[in-house]
KEDOMI-943946 format. One record per atom (N, C-alpha, C): residue in three letters; residue number from 1; atom name; x, y, z. Coordinates in steps of 0.05 Angstrom, whole numbers. Atoms other than C-alpha are relative to their C-alpha. Layout:
N
{ALA,NUM,CA,{X,Y,Z}}
...
// end
This chain:
177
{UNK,1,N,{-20,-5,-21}}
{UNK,1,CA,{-358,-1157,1282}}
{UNK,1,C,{18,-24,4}}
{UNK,2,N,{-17,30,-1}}
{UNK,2,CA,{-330,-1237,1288}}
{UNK,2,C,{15,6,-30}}
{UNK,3,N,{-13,3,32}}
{UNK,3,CA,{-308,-1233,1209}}
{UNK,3,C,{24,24,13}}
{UNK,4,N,{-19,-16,-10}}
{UNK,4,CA,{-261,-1169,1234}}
{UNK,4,C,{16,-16,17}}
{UNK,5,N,{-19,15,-19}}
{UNK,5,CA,{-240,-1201,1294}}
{UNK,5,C,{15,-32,-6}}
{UNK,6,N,{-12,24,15}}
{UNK,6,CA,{-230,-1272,1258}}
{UNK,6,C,{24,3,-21}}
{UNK,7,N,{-26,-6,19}}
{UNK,7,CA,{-187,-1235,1197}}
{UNK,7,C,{14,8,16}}
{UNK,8,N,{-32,-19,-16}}
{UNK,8,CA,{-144,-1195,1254}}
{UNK,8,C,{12,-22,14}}
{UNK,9,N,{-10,19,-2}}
{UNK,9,CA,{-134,-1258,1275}}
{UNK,9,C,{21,-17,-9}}
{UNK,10,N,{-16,16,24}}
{UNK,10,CA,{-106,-1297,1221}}
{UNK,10,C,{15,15,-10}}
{UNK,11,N,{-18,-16,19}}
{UNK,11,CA,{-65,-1236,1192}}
{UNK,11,C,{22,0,27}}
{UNK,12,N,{-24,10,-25}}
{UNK,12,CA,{-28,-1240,1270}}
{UNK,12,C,{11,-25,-5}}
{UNK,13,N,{-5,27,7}}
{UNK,13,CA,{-21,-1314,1258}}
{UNK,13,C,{18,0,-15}}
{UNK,14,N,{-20,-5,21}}
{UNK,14,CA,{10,-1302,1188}}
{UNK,14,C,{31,12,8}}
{UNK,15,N,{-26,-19,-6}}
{UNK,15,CA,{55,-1246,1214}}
{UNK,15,C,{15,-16,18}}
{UNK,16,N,{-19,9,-18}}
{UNK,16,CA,{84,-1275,1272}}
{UNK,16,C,{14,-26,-9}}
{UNK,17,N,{-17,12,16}}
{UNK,17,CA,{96,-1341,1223}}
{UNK,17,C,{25,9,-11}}
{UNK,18,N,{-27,-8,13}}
{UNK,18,CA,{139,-1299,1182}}
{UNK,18,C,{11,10,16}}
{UNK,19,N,{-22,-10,-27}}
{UNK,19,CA,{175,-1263,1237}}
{UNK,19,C,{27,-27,7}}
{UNK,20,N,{-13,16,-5}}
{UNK,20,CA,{197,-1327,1255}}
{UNK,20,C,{18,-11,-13}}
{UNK,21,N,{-25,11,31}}
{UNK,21,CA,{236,-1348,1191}}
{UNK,21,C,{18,23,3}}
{UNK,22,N,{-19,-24,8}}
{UNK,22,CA,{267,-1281,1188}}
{UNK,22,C,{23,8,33}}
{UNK,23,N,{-17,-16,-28}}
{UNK,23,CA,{323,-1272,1249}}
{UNK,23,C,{20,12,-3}}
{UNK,24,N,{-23,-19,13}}
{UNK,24,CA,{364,-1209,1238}}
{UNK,24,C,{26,4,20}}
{UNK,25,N,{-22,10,-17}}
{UNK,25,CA,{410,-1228,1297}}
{UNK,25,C,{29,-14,-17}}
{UNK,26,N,{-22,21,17}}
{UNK,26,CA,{444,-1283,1245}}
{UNK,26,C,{10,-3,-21}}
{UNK,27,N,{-8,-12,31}}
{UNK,27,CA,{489,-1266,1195}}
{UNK,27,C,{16,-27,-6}}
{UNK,28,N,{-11,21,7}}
{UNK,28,CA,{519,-1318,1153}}
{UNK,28,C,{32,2,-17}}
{UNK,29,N,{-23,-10,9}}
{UNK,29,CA,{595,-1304,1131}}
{UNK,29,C,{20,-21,0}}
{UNK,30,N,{-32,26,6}}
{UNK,30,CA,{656,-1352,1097}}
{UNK,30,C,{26,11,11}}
{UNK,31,N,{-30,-11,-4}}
{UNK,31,CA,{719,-1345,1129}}
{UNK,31,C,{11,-26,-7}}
{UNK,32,N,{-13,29,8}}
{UNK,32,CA,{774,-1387,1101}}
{UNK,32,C,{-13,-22,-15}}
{UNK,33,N,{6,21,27}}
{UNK,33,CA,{733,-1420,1050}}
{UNK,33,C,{-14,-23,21}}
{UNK,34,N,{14,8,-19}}
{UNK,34,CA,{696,-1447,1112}}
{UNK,34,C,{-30,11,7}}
{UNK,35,N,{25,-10,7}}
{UNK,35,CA,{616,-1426,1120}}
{UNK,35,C,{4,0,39}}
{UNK,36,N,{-3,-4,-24}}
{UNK,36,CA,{621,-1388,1194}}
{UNK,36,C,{-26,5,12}}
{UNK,37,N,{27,-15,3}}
{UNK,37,CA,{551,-1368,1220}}
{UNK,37,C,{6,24,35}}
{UNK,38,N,{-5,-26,-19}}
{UNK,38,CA,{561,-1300,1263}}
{UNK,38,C,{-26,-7,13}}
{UNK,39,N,{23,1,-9}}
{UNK,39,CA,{508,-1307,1320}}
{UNK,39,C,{0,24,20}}
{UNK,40,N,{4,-15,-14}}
{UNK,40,CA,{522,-1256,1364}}
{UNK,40,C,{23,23,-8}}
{UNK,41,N,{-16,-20,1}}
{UNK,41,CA,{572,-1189,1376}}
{UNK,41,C,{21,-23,-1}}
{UNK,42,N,{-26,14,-7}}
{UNK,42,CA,{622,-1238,1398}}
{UNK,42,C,{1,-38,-5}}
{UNK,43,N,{10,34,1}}
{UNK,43,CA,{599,-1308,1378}}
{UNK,43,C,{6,-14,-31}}
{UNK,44,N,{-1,8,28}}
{UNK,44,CA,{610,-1353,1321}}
{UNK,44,C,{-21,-31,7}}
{UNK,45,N,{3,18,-1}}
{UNK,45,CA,{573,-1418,1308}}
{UNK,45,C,{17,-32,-6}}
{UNK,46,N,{-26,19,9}}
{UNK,46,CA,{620,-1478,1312}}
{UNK,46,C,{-12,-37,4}}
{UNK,47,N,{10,27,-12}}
{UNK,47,CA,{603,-1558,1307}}
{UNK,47,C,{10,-26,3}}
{UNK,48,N,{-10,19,-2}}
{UNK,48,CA,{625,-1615,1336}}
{UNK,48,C,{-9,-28,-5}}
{UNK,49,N,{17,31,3}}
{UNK,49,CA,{619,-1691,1319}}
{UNK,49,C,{24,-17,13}}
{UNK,50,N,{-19,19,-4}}
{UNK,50,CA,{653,-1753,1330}}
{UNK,50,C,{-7,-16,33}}
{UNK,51,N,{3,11,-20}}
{UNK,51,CA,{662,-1786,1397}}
{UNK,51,C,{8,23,33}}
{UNK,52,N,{10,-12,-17}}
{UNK,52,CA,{631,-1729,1444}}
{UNK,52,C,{-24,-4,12}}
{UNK,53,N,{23,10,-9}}
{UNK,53,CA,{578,-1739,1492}}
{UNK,53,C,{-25,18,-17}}
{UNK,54,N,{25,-16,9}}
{UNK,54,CA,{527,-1683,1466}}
{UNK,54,C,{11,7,-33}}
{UNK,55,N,{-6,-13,35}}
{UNK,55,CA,{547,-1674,1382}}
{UNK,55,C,{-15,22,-7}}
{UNK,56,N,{26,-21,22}}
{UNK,56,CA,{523,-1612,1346}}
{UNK,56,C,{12,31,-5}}
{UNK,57,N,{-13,-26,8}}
{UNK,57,CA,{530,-1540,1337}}
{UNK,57,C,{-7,18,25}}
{UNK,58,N,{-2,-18,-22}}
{UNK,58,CA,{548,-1487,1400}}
{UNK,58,C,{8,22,-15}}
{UNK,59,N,{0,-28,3}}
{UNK,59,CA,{550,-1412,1397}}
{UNK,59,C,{18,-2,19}}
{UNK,60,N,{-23,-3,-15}}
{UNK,60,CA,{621,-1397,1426}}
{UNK,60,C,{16,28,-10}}
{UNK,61,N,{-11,-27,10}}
{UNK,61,CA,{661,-1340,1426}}
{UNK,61,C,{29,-11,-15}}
{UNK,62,N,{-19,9,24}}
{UNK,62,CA,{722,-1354,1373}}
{UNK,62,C,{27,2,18}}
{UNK,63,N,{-21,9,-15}}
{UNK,63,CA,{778,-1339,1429}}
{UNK,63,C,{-5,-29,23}}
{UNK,64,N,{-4,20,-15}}
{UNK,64,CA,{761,-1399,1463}}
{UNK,64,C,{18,-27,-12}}
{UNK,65,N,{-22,22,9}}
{UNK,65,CA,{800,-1466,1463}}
{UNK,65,C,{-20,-31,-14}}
{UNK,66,N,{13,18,6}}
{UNK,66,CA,{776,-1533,1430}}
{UNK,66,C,{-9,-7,38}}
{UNK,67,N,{5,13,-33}}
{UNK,67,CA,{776,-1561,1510}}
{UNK,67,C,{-27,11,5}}
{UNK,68,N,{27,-20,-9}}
{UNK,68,CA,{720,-1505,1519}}
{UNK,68,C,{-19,-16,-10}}
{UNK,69,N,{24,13,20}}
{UNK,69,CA,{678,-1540,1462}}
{UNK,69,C,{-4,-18,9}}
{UNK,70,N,{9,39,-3}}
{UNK,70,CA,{691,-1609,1480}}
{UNK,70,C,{-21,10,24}}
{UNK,71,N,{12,4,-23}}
{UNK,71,CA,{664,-1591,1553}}
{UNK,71,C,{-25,17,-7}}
{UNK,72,N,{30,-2,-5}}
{UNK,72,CA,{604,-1555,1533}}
{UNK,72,C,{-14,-25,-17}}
{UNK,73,N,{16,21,7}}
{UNK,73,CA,{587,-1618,1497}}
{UNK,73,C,{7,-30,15}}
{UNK,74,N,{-6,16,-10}}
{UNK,74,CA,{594,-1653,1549}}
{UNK,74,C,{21,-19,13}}
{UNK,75,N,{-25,26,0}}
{UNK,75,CA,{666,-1687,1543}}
{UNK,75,C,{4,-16,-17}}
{UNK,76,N,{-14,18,22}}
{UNK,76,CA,{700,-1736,1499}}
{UNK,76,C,{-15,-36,16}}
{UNK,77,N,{7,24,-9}}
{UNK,77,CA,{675,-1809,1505}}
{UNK,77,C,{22,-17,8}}
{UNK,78,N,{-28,26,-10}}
{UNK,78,CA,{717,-1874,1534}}
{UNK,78,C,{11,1,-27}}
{UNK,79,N,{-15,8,23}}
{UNK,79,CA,{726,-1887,1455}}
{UNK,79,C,{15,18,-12}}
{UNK,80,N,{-14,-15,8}}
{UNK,80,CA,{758,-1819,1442}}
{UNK,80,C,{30,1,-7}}
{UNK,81,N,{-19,1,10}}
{UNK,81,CA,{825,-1815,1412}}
{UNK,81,C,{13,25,15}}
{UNK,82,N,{-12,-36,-6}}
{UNK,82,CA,{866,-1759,1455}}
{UNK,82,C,{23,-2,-18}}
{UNK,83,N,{-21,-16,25}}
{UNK,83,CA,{915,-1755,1395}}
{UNK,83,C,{-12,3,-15}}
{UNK,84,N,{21,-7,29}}
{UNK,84,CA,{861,-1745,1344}}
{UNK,84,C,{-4,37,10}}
{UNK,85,N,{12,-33,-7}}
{UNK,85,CA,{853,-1667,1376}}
{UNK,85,C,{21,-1,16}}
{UNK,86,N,{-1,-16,-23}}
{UNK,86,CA,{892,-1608,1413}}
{UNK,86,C,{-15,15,12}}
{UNK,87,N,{18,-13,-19}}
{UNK,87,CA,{858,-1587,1467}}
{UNK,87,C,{0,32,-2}}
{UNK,88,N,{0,-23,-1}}
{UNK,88,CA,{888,-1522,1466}}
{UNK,88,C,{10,15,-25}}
{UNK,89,N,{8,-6,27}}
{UNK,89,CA,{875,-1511,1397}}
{UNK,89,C,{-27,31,4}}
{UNK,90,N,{13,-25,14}}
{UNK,90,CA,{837,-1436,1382}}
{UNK,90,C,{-19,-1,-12}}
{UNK,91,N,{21,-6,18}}
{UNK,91,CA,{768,-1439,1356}}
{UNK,91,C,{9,21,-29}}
{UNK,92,N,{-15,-21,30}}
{UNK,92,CA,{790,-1378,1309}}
{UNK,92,C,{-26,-1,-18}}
{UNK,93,N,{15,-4,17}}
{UNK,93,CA,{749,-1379,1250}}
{UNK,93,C,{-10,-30,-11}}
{UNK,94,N,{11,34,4}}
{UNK,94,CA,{736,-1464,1242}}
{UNK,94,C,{-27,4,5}}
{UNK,95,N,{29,2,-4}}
{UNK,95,CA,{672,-1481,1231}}
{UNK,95,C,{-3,-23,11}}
{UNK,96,N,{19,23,-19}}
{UNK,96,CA,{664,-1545,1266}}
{UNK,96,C,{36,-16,2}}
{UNK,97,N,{-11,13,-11}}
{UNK,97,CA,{707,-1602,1294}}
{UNK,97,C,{-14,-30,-2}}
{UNK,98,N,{19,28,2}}
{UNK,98,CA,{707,-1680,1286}}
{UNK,98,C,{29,-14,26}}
{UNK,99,N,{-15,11,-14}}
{UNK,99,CA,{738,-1716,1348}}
{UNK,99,C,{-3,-40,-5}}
{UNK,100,N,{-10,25,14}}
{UNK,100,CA,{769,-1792,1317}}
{UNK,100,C,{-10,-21,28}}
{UNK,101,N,{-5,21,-9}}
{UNK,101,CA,{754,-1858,1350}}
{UNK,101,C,{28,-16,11}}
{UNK,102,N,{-26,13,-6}}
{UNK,102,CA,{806,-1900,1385}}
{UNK,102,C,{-2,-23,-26}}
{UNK,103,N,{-1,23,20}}
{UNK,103,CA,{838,-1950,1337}}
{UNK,103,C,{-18,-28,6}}
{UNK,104,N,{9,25,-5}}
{UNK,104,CA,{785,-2010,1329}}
{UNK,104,C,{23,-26,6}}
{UNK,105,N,{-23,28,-13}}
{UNK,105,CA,{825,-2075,1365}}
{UNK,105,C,{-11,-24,-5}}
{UNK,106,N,{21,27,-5}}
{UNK,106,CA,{789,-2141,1341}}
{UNK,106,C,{3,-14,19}}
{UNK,107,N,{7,24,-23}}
{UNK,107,CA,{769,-2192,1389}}
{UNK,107,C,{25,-19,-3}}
{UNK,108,N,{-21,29,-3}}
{UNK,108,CA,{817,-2250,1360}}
{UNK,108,C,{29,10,-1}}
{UNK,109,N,{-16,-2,-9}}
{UNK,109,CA,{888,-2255,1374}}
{UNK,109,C,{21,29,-25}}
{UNK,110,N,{-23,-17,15}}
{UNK,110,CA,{939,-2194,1336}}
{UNK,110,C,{21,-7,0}}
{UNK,111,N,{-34,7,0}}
{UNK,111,CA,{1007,-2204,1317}}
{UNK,111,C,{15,22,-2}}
{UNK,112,N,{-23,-31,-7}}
{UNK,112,CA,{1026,-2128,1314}}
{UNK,112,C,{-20,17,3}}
{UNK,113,N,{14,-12,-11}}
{UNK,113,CA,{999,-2071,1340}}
{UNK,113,C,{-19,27,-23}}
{UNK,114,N,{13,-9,11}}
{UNK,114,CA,{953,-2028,1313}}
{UNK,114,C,{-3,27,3}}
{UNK,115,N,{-6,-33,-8}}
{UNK,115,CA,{960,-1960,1303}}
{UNK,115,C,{-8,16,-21}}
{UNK,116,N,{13,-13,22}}
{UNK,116,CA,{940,-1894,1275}}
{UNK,116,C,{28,20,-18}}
{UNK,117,N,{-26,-7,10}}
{UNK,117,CA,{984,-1859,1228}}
{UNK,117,C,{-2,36,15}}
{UNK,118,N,{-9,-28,1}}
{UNK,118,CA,{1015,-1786,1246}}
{UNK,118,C,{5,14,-15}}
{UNK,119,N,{1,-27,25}}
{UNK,119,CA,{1002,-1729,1195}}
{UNK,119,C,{13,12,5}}
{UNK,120,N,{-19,-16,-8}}
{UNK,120,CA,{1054,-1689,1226}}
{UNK,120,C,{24,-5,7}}
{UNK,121,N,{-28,15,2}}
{UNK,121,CA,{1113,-1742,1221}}
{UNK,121,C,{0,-21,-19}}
{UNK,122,N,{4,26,21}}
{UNK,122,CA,{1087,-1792,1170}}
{UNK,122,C,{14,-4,-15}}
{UNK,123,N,{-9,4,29}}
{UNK,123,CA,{1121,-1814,1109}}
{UNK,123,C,{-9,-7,-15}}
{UNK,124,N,{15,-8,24}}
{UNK,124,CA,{1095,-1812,1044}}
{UNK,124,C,{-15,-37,-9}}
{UNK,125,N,{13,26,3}}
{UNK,125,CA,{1083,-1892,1049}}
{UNK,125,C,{-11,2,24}}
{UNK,126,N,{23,0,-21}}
{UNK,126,CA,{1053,-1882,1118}}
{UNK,126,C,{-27,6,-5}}
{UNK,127,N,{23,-13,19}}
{UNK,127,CA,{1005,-1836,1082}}
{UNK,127,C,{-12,-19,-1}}
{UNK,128,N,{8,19,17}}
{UNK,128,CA,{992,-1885,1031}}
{UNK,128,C,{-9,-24,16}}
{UNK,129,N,{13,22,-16}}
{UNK,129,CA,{976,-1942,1080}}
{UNK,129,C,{-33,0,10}}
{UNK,130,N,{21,-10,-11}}
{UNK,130,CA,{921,-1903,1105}}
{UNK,130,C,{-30,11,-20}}
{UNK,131,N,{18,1,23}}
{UNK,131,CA,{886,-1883,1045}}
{UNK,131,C,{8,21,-25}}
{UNK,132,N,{-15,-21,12}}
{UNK,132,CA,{931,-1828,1018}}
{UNK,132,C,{7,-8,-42}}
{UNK,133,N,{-11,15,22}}
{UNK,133,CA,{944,-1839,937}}
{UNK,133,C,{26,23,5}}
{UNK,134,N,{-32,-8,12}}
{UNK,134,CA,{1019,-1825,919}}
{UNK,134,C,{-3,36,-4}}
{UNK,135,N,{1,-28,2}}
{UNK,135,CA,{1001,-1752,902}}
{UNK,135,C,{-10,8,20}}
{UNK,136,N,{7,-24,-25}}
{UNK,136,CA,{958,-1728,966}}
{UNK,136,C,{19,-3,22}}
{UNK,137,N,{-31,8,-19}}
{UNK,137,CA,{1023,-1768,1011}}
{UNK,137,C,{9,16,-5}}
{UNK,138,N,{-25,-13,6}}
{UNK,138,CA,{1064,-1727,974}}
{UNK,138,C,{0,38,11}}
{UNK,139,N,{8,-23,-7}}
{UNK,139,CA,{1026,-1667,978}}
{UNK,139,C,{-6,7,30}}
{UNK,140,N,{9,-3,-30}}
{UNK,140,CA,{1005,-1670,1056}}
{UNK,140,C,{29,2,5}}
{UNK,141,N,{-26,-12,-17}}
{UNK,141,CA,{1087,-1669,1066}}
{UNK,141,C,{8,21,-9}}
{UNK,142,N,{-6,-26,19}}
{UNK,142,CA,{1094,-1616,1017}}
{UNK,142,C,{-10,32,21}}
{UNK,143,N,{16,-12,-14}}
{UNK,143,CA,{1038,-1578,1061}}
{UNK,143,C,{12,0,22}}
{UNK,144,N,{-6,1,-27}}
{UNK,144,CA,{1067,-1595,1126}}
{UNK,144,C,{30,15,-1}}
{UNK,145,N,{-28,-9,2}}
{UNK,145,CA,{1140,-1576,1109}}
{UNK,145,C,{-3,34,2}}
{UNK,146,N,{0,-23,4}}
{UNK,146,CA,{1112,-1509,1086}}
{UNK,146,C,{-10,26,18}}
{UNK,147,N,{28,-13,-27}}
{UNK,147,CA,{1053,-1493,1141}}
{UNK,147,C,{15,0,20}}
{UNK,148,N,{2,10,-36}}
{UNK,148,CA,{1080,-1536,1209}}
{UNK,148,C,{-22,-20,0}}
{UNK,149,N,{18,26,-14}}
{UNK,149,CA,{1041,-1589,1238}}
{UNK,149,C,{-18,9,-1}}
{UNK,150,N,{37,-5,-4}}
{UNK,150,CA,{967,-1598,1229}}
{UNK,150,C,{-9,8,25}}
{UNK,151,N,{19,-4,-28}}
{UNK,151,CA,{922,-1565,1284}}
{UNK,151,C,{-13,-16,11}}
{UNK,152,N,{23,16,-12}}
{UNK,152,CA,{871,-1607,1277}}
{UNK,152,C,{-9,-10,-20}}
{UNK,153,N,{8,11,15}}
{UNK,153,CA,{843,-1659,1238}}
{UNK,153,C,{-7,8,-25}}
{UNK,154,N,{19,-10,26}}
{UNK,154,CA,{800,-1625,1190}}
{UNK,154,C,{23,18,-25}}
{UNK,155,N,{-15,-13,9}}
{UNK,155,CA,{863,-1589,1168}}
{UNK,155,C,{16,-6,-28}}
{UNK,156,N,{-7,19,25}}
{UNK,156,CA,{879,-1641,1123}}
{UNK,156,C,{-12,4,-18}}
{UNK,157,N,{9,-2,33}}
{UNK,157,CA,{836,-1615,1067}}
{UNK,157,C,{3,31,-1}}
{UNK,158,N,{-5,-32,5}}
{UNK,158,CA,{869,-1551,1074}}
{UNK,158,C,{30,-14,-27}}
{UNK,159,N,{-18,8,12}}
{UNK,159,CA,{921,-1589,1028}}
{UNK,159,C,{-11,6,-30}}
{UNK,160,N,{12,0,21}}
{UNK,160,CA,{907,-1585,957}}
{UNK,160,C,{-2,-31,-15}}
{UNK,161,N,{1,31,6}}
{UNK,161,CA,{881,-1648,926}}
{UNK,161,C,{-12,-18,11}}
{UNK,162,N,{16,22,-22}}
{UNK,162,CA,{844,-1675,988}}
{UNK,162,C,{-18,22,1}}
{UNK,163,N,{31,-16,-1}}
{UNK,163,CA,{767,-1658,990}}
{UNK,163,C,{-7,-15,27}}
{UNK,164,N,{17,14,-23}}
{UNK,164,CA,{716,-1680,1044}}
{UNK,164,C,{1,-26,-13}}
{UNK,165,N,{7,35,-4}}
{UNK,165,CA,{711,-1748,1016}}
{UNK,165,C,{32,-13,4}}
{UNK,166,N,{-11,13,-11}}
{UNK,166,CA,{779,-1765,1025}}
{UNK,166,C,{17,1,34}}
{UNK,167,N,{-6,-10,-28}}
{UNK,167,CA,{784,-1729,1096}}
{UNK,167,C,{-25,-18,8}}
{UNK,168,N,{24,26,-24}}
{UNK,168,CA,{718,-1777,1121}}
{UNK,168,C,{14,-24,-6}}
{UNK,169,N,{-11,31,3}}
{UNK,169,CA,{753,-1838,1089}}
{UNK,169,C,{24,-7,22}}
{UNK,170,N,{-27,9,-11}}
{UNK,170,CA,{816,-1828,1129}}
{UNK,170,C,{-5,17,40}}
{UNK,171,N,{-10,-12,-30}}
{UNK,171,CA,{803,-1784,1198}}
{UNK,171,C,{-4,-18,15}}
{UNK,172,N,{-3,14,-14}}
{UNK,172,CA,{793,-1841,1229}}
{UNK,172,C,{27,-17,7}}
{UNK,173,N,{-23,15,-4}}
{UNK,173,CA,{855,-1874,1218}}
{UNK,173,C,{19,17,-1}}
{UNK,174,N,{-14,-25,1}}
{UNK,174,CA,{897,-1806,1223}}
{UNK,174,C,{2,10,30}}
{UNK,175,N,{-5,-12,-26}}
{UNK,175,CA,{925,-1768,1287}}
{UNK,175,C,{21,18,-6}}
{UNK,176,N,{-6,-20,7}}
{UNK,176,CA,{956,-1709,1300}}
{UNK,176,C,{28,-4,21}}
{UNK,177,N,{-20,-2,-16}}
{UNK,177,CA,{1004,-1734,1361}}
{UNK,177,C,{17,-25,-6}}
// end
């Protein structure tokens, strides 16, 4: 009678393990060449980094505004950049969000000011200052002329020619205002 009750044991054990891997709530779907994760009727999974108090990934409904996101994570830090993001920027179909640092200021004395470049008025050596080679400069005005002004950071590797490694090399030193 224990051997019964000990195997009905361990086969519950098992089962409810696997249950747990398997959640048919969460569907996983690319929009825009972006990896979205559907979590609810009305929900998308979206994630934030950068200089927000709480970083990570929120379940939001896709008409909301970036402002929405920042504040369920908390808020933007002192070091936040408010030209690195619009606020009233559209979740939409983005899968995440990186909010930029203010320009580092060293300690000893400067002789000119220090600033971030504008993706949405730059010139093709502004670019290039920043980390741009001669072809993605060229191409990011090419892009902008054709699109409008970047939304939002990450937008920059909607260009052709710029991947993730040269969108982490530069969003820091990039702005949108």
């Amino acid at each position: 009678m224990y051997k019964i009750i000990l195997i009905a044991v361990i086969v519950t054990i098992i089962g409810l393990f696997v249950m747990t891997k398997i959640d048919p709530s969460s569907n996983s779907n690319t929009i825009n060449g972006e990896s979205t994760t559907l979590v609810g009727d009305d929900l998308v999974q979206v994630g934030i980094t950068g200089q927000v108090i709480h970083p990570g990934d929120y379940e939001v409904n896709p008409s909301l505004t970036l402002k929405s996101l920042i504040d369920m994570a908390g808020g933007v830090t002192d070091n936040a950049d408010p030209k690195s993001y619009t606020p009233t920027l559209l979740i939409g179909s983005r899968s995440s969000f990186y909010i930029s640092k203010k320009a580092d200021i060293p300690e000893t004395v400067v002789t000119e000011d220090i600033a971030k470049v504008n993706v949405n008025t730059a010139s093709e050596e502004d670019l290039k200052e920043v980390g741009f080679n001669k072809a993605q400069a060229a191409a990011v005005i090419a892009y902008r002329e054709a699109n409008g002004d970047f939304q939002a950071l990450e937008d920059i590797m909607l260009v052709s020619g710029i991947g993730e490694k040269t969108y982490l090399a530069v969003r820091d030193k990039i702005c949108l205002m």
